[in-house]
C-alpha positions in Angstrom: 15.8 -12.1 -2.0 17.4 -15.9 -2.7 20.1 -14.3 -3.9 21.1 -11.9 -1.0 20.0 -15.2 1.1 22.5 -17.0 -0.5 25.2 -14.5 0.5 24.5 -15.3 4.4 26.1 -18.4 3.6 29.3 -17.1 3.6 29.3 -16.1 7.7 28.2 -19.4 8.2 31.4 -20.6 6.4 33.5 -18.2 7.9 32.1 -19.5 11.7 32.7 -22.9 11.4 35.8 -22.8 9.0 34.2 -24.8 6.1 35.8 -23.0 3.4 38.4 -19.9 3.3 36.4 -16.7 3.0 38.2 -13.7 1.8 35.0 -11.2 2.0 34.7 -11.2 5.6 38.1 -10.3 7.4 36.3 -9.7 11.1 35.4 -12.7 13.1 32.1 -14.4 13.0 31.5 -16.5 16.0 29.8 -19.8 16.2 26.8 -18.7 17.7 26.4 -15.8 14.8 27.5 -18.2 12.3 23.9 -19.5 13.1 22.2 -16.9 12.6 24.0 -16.6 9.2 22.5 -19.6 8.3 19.3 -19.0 9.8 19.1 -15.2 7.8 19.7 -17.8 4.4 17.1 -20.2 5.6 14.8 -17.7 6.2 15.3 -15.3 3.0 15.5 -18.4 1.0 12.0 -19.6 2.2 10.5 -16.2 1.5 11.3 -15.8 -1.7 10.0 -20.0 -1.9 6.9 -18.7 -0.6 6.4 -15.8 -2.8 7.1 -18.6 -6.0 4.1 -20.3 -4.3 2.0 -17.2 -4.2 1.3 -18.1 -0.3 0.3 -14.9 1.8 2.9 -15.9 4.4 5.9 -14.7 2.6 6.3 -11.7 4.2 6.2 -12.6 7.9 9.4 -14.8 7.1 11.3 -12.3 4.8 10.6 -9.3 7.8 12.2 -11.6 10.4 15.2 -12.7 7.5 15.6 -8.8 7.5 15.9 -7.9 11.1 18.2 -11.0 11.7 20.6 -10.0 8.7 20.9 -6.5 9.6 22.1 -7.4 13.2 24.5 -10.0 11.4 25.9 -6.9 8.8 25.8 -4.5 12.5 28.0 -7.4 13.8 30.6 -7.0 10.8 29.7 -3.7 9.7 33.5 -3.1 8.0 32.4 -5.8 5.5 28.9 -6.4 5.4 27.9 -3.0 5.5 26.4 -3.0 1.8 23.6 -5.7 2.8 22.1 -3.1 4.5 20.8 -2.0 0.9 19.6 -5.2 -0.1 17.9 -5.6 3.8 16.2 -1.6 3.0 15.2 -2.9 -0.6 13.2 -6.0 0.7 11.5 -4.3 3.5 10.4 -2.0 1.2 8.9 -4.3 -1.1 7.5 -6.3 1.5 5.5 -2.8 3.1 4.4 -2.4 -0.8 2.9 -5.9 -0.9 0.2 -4.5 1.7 -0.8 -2.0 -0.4 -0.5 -4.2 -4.1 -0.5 -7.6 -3.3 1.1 -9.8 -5.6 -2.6 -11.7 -6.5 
């Protein structure tokens, strides 16, 4: 989940022309390159959270998911493959209802 958190990072880049970024060859606006960052912020504190072993966890990583998947929507033609990673965490986040992590 940190990892594919990380990756959000790059649309952020790409937005505000921090660095050149090869991966994404559609435009990511301003306002989306805060979402990017937001997506990172809130996958990153998810998978914080779950380190912690704090019940919250999942409430941020199923808002990180929603907000990433409009973001890979938004540049399907080269985001299209987070939309794996997105199913993969949702998933695991249903499970933890039924096996919590405890």
């Amino acid at each position: 989940m940190m990892l594919h958190g990380f990756i959000h990072l790059i649309g952020f880049t790409k937005a505000f022309n921090l660095a050149p970024v090869t991966q994404l060859t559609q435009v990511v606006s301003k306002p989306n390159g805060i979402l990017w960052m937001l997506a990172t912020l809130l996958f990153v504190s998810a998978a914080l959270l779950i380190f912690l072993r704090k019940d919250a966890w999942w409430i941020l990583a199923v808002m990180a998911v929603f907000v990433s998947q409009y973001l890979i929507i938004t540049t399907w033609q080269d985001a299209k493959w987070g939309t794996v990673a997105n199913v993969f965490i949702l998933i695991a986040t249903l499970l933890q209802f039924k096996y919590p992590f405890r």
